[in-house]
N, C-alpha and C positions, 0 to 999 in steps of 0.2 A: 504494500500500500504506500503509494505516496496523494498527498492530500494538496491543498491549494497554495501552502506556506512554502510547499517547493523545497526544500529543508535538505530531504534526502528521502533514503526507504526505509520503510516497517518492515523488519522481516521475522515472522513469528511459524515455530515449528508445534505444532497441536497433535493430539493425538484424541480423535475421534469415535468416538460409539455411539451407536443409532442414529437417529434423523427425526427430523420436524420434533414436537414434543419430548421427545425422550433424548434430546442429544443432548450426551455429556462431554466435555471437554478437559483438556489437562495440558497444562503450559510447559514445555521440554523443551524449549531454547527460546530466545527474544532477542534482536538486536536492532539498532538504527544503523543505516551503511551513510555518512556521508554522501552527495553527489562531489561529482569531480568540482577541483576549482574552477571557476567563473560557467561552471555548465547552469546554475540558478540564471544568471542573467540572460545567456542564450535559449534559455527556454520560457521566461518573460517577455525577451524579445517577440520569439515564436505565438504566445498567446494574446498578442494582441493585434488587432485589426490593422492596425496604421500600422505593423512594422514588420508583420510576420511574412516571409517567404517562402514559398511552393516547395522550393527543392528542400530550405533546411526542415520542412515539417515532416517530408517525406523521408528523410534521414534518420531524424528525428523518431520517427516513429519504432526503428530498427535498432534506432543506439540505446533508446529507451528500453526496449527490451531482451535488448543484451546486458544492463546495467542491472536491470529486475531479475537476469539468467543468473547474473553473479552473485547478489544478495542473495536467491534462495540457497544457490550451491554452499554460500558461505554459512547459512542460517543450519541447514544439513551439516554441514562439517561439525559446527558449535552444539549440535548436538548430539557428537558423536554417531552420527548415523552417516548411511552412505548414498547415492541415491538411490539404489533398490531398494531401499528400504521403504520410501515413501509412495502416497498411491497419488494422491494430485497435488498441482498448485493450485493457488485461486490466487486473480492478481487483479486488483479491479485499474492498474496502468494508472497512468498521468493523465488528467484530465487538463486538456488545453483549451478549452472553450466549452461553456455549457449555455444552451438555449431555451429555456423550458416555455418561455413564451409562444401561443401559436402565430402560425404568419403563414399569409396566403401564399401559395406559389403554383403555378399552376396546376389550378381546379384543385389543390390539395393543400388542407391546412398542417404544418410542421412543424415539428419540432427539431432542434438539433443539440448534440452532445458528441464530444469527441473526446476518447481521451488513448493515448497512445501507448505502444508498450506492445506489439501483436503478439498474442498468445500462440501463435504457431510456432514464430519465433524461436518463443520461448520454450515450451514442448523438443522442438528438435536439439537446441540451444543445452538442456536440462536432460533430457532423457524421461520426461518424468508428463505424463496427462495434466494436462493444465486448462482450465476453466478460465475463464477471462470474458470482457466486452458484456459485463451484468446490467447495464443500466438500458440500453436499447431494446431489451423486453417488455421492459416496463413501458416504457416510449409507444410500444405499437397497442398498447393493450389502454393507450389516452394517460398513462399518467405523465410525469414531468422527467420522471430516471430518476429520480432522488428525493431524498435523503433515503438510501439501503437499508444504515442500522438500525431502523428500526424492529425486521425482524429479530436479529439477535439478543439488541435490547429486550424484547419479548422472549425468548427463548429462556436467557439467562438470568433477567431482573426482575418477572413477576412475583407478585406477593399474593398471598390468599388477605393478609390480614390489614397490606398498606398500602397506600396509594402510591406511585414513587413516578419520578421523572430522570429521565438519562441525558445529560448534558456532555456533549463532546465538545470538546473547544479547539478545533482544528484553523485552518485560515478562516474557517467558516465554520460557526456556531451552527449546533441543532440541536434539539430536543426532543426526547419521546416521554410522551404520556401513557403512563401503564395503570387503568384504573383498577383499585384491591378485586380481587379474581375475577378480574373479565378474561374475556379469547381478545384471540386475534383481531375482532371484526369492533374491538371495542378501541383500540391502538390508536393516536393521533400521530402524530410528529409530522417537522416541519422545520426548515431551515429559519432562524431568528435574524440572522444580517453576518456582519462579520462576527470573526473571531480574533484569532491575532493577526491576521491581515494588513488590517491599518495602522498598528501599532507596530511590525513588522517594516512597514514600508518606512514611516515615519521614523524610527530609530535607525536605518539607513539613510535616510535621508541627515539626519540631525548630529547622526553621532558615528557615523560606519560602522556599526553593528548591525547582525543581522535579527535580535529579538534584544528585548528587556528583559534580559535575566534575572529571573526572580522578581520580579517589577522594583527596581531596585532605582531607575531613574523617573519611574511614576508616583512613587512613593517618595521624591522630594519635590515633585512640582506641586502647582495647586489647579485648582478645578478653572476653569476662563468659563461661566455663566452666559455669555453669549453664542460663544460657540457651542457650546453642550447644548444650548437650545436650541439652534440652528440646524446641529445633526438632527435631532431627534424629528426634523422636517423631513428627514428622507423620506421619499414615497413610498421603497419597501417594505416600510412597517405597517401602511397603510393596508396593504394587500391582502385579505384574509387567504388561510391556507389551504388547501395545500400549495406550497410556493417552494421553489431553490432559487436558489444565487450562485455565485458566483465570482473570480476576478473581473469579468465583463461590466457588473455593476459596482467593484469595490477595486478597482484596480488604478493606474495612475492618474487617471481622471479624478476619479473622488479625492482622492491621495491631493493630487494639484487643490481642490477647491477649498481642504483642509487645509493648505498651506496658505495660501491668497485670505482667506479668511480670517488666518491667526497671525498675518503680519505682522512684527513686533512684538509679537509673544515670546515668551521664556519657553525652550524647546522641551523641559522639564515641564513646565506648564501645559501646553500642547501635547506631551504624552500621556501626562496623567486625565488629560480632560477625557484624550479619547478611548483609552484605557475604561475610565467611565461610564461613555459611551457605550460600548461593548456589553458590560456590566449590565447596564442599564436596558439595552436593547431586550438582551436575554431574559429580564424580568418584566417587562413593556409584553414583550411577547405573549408568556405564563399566563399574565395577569388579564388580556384583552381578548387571547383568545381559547387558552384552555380551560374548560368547562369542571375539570378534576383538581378538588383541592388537595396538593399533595405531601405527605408525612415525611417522604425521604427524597432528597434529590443525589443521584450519583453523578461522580463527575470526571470525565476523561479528557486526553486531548494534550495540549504541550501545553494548553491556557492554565494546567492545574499547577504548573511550577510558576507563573506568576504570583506572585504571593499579593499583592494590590487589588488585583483582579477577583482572585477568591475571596479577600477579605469582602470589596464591593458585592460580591455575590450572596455573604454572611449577611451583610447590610441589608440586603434588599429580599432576602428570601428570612426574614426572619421567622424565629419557631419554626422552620425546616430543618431538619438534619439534613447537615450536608458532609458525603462520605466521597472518598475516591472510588470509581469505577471499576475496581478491586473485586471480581468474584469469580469462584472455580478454580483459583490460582493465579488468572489472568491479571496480567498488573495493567493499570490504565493505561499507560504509553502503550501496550500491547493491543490494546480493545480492537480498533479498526481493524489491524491486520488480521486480529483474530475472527474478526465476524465475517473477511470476505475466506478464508478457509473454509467456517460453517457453509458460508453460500456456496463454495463449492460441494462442498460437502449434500446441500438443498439440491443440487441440479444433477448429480449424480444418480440422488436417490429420487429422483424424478419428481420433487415436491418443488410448491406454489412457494416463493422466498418473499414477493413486495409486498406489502401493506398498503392494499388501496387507501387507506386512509391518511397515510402517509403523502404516498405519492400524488394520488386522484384519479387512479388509475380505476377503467371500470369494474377490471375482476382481480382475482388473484390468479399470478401468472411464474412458470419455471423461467430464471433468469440466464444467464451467459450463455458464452458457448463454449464447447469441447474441443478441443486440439491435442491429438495425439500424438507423440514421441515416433 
């Protein structure tokens, strides 16, 4: 798994029993691989309209998935295993543009999502059946292709006795609403805006780093009360769900209009606002449009080492328990990579993995596809 923060890979080794309801899981290796130097900004470059070109995406597409071939091999190794040992990959690739909006094009209304990495690729590349390209299912069956986790959030974090919510804090926030012993059909989630994204960009921008670690320069600015209200005019909050996003809506465009906006601000000041922002998004969301008041909230993602961040999230979710993402062994840095395993694991065993409700999708539908060694 690599997510929108562009960082580098998830690469996590599961070992799996049953499917749909009864899968159980168990965490035997986890690691993050770097991306090579300056390859984040060529592949920034690539996801954006004004600047991306034909040939390096098509490249792109191949190196990606050579780079996804080496992470597994290396994740196998770290866990002492070989690759015969292993029965699939699940790789849901780099997502370099996502479209969930419809749009006319001839006599046919579309959606688009792309994200690179081909899983044949990788299959040959591995030696190993590899599942991949999960979100275009969803796509034909009317939903938007995202947000995925939801099913695993359901798999792994429902409660008979509590209502709980699953928070990932990727480049892009989502959330799943799991209400105390409902099914599937009872499921929300929904992409909330950014995650560390903008604050991502902006500590690039401000300071040449690539995150606020630990939120550690948010944590000495102060709040700008203009700007913070000014964000909170984004139209995407507007939008009731099911909704994704994206770098398309959060990428250096927005990034520009935060900067132009906080002119003369303290860049300490500007990170903690929008830092805030984020915070604030993801309980704006909760609170507008999920129906379930919830006892526990879990929390994954690289947003959980911001320490600012969580604590705003303390603020705003208060009288909720809030825990790390933490279950079946799985450590929260782990979660994603771990859930597109299960979905490989879903499409193997021939079962329904999206949550219409999630996505908007009309039914429930088997995702990716298969690519054999």
């Amino acid at each position: 798994m690599s997510g929108t923060s562009a960082d580098g890979i998830d690469a996590v080794v599961l070992r799996i029993s049953g499917s749909g309801a009864k899968t159980q899981i168990r965490q035997l290796a986890f690691s993050t691989y770097p991306y090579p130097r300056g390859f984040k900004g060529f592949l920034l470059k690539n996801s954006s309209a004004s600047t991306a070109r034909l040939d390096e995406l098509t490249r792109l597409n191949l190196l990606i998935a050579d780079l996804f071939a080496d992470a597994a091999l290396k994740i196998v190794r770290k866990a002492r295993k070989k690759p015969g040992d292993i029965d699939i990959i699940g790789s849901h690739g780099q997502t370099v543009h996502h479209l969930p909006a419809l749009q006319r094009l001839f006599g046919k209304n579309v959606r688009g999502t792309l994200q690179l990495g081909n899983p044949s690729f990788m299959a040959k590349r591995t030696g190993i059946m590899t599942v991949g390209d999960f979100r275009t299912g969803d796509i034909a069956k009317g939903g938007t292709g995202a947000p995925l986790v939801p099913y695993f959030d359901y798999l792994m974090f429902r409660s008979r006795s509590v209502s709980r919510a699953v928070l990932n804090i990727g480049g892009i926030a989502n959330i799943t609403i799991l209400p105390k012993s409902g099914s599937l059909k009872n499921v929300s989630a929904s992409d909330t805006g950014p995650g560390n994204m903008l604050i991502d960009a902006l500590m690039l921008k401000y300071y040449g780093r690539q995150a606020d670690n630990g939120g550690t320069v948010a944590s000495t600015g102060k709040i700008i009360p203009g700007l913070l209200s000014k964000l909170m005019q984004d139209g995407y909050l507007k939008i009731p769900p099911p909704k994704s996003t994206g770098r398309e809506r959060y990428g250096q465009q927005f990034v520009g209009e935060i900067i132009r906006s906080a002119r003369g601000a303290r860049p300490a000041d500007i990170i903690a606002t929008v830092t805030e922002y984020t915070a604030l998004t993801i309980y704006w969301h909760y609170k507008k449009y999920c129906k379930t008041n919830i006892g526990e909230l879990f929390v994954g993602g690289g947003g959980i080492h911001n320490e600012y961040l969580m604590d705003a999230l303390r603020r705003y979710f208060s009288g909720v328990k809030i825990l790390p993402a933490s279950i079946s062994n799985i450590s929260p840095d782990a979660k994603e990579a771990a859930c597109f395993a299960v979905l490989a694991n879903e499409t193997v065993s021939g079962n329904p993995a999206n949550v219409p409700g999630a996505t908007g999708a009309d039914e429930p539908t088997t995702l990716g596809t298969i690519s054999l060694p």
